[in-house]
VOPAGU-2260 file (C-alpha; in pm, 1 decimal, decimal comma):
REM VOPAGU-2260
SITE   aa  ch    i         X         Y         Z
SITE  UNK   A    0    1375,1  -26964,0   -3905,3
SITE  UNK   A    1    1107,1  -26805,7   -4115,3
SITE  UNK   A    2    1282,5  -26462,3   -4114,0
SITE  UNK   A    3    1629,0  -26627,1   -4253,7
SITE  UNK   A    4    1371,9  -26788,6   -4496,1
SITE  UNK   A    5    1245,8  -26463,9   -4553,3
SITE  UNK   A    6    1588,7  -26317,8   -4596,2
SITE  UNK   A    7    1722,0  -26594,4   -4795,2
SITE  UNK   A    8    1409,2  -26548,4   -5087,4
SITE  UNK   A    9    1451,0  -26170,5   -5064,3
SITE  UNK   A   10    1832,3  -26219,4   -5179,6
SITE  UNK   A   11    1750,4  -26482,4   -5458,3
SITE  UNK   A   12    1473,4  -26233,1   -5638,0
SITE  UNK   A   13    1752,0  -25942,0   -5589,9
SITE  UNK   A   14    2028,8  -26188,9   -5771,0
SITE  UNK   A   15    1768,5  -26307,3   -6016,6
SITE  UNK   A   16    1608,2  -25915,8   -6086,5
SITE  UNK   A   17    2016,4  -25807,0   -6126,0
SITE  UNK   A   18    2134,0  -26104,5   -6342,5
SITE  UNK   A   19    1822,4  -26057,6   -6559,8
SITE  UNK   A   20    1898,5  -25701,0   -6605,5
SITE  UNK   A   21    2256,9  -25765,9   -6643,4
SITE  UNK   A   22    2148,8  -26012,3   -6939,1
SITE  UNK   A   23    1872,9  -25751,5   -7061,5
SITE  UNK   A   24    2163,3  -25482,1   -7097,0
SITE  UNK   A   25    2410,0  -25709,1   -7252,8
SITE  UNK   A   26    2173,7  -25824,9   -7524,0
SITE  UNK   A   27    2103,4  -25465,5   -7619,7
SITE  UNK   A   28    2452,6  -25346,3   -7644,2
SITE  UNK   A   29    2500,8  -25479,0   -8003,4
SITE  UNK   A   30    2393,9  -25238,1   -8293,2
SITE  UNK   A   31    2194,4  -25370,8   -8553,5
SITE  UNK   A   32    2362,8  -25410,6   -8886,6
SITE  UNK   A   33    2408,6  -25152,7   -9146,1
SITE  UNK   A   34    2235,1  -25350,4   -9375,9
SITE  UNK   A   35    1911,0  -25331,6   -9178,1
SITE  UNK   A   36    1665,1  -25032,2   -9301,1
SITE  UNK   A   37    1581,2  -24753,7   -9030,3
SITE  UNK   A   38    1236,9  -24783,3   -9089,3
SITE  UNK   A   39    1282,8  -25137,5   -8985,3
SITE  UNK   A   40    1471,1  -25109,6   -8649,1
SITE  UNK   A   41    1314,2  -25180,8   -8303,1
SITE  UNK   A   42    1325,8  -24860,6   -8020,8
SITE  UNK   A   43    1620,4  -25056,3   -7840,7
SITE  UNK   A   44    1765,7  -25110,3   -8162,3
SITE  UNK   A   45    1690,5  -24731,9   -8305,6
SITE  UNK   A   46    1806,6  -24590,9   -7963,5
SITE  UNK   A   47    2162,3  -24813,9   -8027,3
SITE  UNK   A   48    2180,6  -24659,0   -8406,0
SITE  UNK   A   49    2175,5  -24329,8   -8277,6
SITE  UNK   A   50    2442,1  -24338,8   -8013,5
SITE  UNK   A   51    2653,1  -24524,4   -8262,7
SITE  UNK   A   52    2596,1  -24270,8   -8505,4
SITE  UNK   A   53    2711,2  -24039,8   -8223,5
SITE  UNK   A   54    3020,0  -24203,9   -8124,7
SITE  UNK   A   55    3124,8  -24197,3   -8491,7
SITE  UNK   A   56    3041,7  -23806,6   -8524,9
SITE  UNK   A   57    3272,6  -23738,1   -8177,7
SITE  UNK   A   58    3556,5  -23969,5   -8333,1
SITE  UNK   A   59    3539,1  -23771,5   -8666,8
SITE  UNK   A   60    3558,7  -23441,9   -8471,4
SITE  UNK   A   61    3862,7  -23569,5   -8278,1
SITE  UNK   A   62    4016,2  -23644,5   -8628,6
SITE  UNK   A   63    3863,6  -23305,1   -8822,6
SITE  UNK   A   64    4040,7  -23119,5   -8478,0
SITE  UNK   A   65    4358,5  -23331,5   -8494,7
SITE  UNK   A   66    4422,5  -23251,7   -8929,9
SITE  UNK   A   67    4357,3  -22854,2   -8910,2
SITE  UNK   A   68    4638,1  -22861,3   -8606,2
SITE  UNK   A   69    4807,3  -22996,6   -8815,8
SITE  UNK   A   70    4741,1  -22799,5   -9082,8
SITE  UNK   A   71    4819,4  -22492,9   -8904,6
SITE  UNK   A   72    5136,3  -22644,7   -8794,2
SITE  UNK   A   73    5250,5  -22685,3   -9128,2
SITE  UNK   A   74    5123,5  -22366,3   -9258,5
SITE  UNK   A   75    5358,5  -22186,5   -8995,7
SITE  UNK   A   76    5659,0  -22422,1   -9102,6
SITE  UNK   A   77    5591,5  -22327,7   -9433,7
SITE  UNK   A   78    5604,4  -21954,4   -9346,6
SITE  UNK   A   79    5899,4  -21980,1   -9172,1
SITE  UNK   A   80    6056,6  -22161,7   -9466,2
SITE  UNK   A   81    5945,4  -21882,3   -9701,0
SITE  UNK   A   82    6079,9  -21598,0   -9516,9
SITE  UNK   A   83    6446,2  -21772,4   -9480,8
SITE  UNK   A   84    6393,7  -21863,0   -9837,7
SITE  UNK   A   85    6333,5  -21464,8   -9902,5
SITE  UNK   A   86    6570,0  -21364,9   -9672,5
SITE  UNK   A   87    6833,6  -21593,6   -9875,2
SITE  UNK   A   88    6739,4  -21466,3  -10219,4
SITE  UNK   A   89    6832,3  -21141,2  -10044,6
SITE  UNK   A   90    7162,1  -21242,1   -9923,7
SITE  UNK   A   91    7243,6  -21353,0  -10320,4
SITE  UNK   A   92    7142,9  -21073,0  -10468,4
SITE  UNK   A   93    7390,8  -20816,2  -10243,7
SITE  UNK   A   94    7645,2  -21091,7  -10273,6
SITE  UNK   A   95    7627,3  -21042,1  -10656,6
SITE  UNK   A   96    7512,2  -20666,5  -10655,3
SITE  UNK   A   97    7181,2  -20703,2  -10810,9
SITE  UNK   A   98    6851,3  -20602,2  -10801,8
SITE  UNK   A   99    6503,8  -20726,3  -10838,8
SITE  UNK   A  100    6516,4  -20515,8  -11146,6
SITE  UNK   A  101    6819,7  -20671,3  -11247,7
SITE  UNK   A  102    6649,4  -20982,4  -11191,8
SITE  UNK   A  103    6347,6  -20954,8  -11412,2
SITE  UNK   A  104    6534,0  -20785,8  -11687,2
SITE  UNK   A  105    6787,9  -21114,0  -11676,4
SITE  UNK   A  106    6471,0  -21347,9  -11677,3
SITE  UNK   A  107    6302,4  -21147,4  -11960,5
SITE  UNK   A  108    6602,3  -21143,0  -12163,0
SITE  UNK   A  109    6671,6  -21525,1  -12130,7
SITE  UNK   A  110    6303,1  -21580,7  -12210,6
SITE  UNK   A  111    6350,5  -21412,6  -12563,6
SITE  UNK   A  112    6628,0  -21660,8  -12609,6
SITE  UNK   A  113    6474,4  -21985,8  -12491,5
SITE  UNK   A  114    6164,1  -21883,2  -12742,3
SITE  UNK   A  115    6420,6  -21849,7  -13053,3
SITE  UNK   A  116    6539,2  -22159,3  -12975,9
SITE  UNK   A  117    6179,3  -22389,8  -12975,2
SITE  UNK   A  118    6096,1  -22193,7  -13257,5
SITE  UNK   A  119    6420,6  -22270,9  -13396,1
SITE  UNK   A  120    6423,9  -22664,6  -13284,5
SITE  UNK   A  121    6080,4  -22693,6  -13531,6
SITE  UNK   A  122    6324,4  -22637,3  -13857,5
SITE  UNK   A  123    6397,9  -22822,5  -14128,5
SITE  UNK   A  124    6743,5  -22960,6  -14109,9
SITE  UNK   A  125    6804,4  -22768,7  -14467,2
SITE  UNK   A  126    6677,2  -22437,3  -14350,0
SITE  UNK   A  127    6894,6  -22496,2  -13986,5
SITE  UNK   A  128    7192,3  -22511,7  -14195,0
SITE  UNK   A  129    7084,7  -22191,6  -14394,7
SITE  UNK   A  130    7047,3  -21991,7  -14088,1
SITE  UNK   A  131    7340,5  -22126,9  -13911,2
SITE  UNK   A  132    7456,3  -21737,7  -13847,3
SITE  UNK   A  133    7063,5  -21716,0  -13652,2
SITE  UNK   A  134    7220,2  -22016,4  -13446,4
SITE  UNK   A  135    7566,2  -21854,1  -13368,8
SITE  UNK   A  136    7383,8  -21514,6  -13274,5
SITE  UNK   A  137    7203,1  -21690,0  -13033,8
SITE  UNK   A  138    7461,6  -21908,7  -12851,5
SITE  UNK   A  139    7671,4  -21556,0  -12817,7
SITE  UNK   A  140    7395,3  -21401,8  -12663,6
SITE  UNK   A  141    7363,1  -21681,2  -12420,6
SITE  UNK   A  142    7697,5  -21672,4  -12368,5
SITE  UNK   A  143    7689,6  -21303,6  -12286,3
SITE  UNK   A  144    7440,2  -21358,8  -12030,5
SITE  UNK   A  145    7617,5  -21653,0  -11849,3
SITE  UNK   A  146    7905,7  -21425,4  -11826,7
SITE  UNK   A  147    7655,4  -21220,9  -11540,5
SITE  UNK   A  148    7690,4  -21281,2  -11211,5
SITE  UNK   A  149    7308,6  -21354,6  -11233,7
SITE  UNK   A  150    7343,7  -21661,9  -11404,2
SITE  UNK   A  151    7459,4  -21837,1  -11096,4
SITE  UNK   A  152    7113,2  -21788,7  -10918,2
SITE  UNK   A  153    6963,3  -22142,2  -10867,0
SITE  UNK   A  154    6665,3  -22039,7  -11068,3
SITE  UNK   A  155    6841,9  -21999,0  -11389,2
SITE  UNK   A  156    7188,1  -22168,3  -11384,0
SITE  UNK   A  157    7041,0  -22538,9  -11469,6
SITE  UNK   A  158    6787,5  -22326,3  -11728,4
SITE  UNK   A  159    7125,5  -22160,0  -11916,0
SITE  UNK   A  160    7295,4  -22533,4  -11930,9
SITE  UNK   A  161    7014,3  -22725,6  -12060,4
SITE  UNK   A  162    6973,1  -22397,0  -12332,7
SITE  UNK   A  163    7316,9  -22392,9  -12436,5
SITE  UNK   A  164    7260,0  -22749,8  -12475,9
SITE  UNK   A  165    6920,2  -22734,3  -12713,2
SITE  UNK   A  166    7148,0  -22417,4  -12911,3
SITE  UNK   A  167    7430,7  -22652,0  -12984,1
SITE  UNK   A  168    7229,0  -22921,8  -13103,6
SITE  UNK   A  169    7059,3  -22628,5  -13379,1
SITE  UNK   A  170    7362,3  -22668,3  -13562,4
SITE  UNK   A  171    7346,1  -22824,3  -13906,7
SITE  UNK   A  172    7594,2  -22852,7  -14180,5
SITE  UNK   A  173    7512,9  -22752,4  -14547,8
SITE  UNK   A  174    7487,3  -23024,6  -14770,8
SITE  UNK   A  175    7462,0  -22923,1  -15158,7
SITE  UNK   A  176    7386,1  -23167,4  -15375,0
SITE  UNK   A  177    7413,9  -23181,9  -15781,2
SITE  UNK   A  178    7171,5  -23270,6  -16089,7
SITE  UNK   A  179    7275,1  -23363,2  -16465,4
SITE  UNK   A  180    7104,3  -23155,6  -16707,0
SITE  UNK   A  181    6869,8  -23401,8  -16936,2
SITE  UNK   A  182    6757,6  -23336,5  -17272,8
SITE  UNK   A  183    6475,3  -23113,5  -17300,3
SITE  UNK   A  184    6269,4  -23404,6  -17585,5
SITE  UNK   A  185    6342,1  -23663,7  -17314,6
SITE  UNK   A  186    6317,2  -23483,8  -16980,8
SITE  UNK   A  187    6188,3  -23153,6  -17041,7
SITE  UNK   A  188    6434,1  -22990,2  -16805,9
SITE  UNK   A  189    6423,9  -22633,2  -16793,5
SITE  UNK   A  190    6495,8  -22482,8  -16391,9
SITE  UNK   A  191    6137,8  -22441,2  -16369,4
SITE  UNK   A  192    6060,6  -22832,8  -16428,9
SITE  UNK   A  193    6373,3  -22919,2  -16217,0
SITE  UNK   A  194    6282,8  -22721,6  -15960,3
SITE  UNK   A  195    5929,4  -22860,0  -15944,7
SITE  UNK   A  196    6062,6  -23239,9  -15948,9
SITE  UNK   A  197    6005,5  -23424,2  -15602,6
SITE  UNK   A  198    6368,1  -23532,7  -15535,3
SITE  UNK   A  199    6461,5  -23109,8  -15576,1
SITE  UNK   A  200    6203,1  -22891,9  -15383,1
SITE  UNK   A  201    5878,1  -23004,6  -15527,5
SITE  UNK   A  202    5805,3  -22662,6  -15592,4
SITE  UNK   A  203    5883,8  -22480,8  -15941,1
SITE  UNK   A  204    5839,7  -22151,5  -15776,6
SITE  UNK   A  205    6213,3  -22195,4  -15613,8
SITE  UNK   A  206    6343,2  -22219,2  -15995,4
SITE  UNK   A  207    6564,4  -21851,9  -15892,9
SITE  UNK   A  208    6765,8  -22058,2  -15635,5
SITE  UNK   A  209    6934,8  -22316,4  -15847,9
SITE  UNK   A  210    7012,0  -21984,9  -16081,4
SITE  UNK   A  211    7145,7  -21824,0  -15822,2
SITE  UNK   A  212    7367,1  -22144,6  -15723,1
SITE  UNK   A  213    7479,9  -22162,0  -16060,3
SITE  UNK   A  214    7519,5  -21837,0  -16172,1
SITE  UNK   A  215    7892,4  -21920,9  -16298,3
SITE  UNK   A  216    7736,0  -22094,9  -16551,6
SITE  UNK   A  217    7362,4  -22001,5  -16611,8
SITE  UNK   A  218    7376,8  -21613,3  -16725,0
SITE  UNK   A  219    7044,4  -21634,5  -16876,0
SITE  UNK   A  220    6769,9  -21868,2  -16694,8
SITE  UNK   A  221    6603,4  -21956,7  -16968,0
SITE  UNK   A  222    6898,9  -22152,2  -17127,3
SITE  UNK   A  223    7078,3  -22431,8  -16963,2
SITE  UNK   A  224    7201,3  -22736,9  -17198,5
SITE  UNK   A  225    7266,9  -23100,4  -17163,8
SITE  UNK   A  226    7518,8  -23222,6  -16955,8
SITE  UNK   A  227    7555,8  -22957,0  -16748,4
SITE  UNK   A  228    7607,9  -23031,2  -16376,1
SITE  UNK   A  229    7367,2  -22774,4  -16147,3
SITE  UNK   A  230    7465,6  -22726,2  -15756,8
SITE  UNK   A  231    7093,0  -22788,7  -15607,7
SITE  UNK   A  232    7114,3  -22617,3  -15274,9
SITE  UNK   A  233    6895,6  -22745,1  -14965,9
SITE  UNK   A  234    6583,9  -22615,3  -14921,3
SITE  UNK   A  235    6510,7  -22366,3  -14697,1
SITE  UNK   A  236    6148,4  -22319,9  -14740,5
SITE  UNK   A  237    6053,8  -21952,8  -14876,5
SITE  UNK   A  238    6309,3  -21822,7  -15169,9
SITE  UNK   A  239    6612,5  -21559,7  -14955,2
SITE  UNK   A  240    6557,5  -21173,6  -15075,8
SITE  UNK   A  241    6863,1  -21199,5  -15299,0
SITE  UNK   A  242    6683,4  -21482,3  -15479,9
SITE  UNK   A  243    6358,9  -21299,7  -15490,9
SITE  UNK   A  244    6510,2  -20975,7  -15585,4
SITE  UNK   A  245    6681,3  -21183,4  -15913,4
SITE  UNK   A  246    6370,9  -21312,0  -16016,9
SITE  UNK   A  247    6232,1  -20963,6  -16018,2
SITE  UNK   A  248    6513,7  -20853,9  -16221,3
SITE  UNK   A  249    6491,1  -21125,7  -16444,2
SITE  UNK   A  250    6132,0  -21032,3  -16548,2
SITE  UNK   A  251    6213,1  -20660,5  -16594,0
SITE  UNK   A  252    6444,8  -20739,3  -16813,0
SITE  UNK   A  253    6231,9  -21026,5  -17016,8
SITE  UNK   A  254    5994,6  -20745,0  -17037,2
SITE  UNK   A  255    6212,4  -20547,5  -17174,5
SITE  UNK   A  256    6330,9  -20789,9  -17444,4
SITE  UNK   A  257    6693,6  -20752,7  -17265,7
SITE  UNK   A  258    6728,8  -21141,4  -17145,7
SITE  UNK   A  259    7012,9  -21291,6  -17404,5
């Protein structure tokens, strides 16, 4: 009796030591907060801050390990995509009979063009319709080169489009407009003053241009009379050489004491 007593007390301390140890573990299982300072942390509590700490630093491993696979996947995909993308451009150049010469000369040449044309685009409507000839050069040498077998080439078919595109819209149409001759006691016009007034070019400088418009009926600069009806052509910012080379000739011969 006293050994199944014995037995019986023995098996109550071992439940009681195990379900004490069971609740010891489970109470020290739960990290402290991240709120809570280090400094501040109990052993038990430091000890679960570490291996926390740890199992964060394995699962950011996994994840570092996992991204450069597949990094290095993608790098070889890409590699394989740029050699069939070489070996492509290679097929389209014998099927047109190029080079990579060829090539580069057609992109340099095209360059040239597409940098006439933006400086172009930043002119004056005036001066686009002075240099329309500038604009017609240009869309035949664009058409020349879309007439090479290069221009089919991915890289600079949609360019050539959207360029002929940007070329055709450079074209302007002259527009010449007229001005009454005044008196010279009530408007003091002389080409100089005309010239100079805001609604003509704001500049008396360009005085040689209307002469040169109206040549027909201005021989000498100097004289123009009331009533008569000037062609004022659009401006086109700095006077043409003809216009500069008339001037010139008009002060030789001032000079002279040759104007009539």
């Amino acid at each position: 009796m006293s050994q199944k007593i014995k037995n019986t007390t023995v098996l109550t301390m071992l439940f009681l030591a195990f379900f004490s140890a069971s609740l010891f573990a489970q109470k020290n299982t739960v990290p402290p907060p991240d709120s809570k300072p280090d400094l501040e942390l109990k052993c038990e509590e430091a000890d679960l801050r570490i291996k926390q700490f740890e199992e964060r630093i394995r699962n950011l491993t996994r994840e570092l390990e996992n991204a450069r696979a597949e990094v290095s996947r993608i790098e070889a995909e890409i590699a394989v995509q740029g050699q069939r993308l070489i070996d492509c451009n290679a097929e389209i150049l014998r099927l047109i009979g190029a080079t990579e010469a060829d090539l580069e000369a057609f992109r340099q040449q095209l360059g040239v063009i597409d940098g006439r044309v933006r400086q172009m685009r930043g002119l004056s409507n005036d001066i686009l319709a002075e240099r329309r000839a500038e604009v017609q050069a240009l869309e035949a040498e664009l058409n020349a080169l879309r007439g090479n077998r290069i221009s089919v080439i991915p890289e600079f078919f949609d360019r050539i489009v959207a360029l002929a595109r940007d070329i055709r819209s450079l074209y302007r149409e002259k527009t010449t407009s007229t001005y009454t001759v005044g008196t010279w006691a009530r408007d003091r016009d002389c080409l100089w003053n005309i010239a100079g007034r805001s609604e003509i070019y704001s500049d008396p400088f360009h005085w040689p241009r209307i002469w040169q418009a109206n040549t027909n009926i201005i021989r000498n600069p100097d004289l123009i009379f009331p009533g008569q009806v000037l062609q004022i052509p659009p401006a086109a910012g700095s006077l043409s050489d003809e216009e500069r080379r008339a001037e010139r000739q008009y002060w030789r011969n001032r000079n002279a004491g040759n104007v009539e």
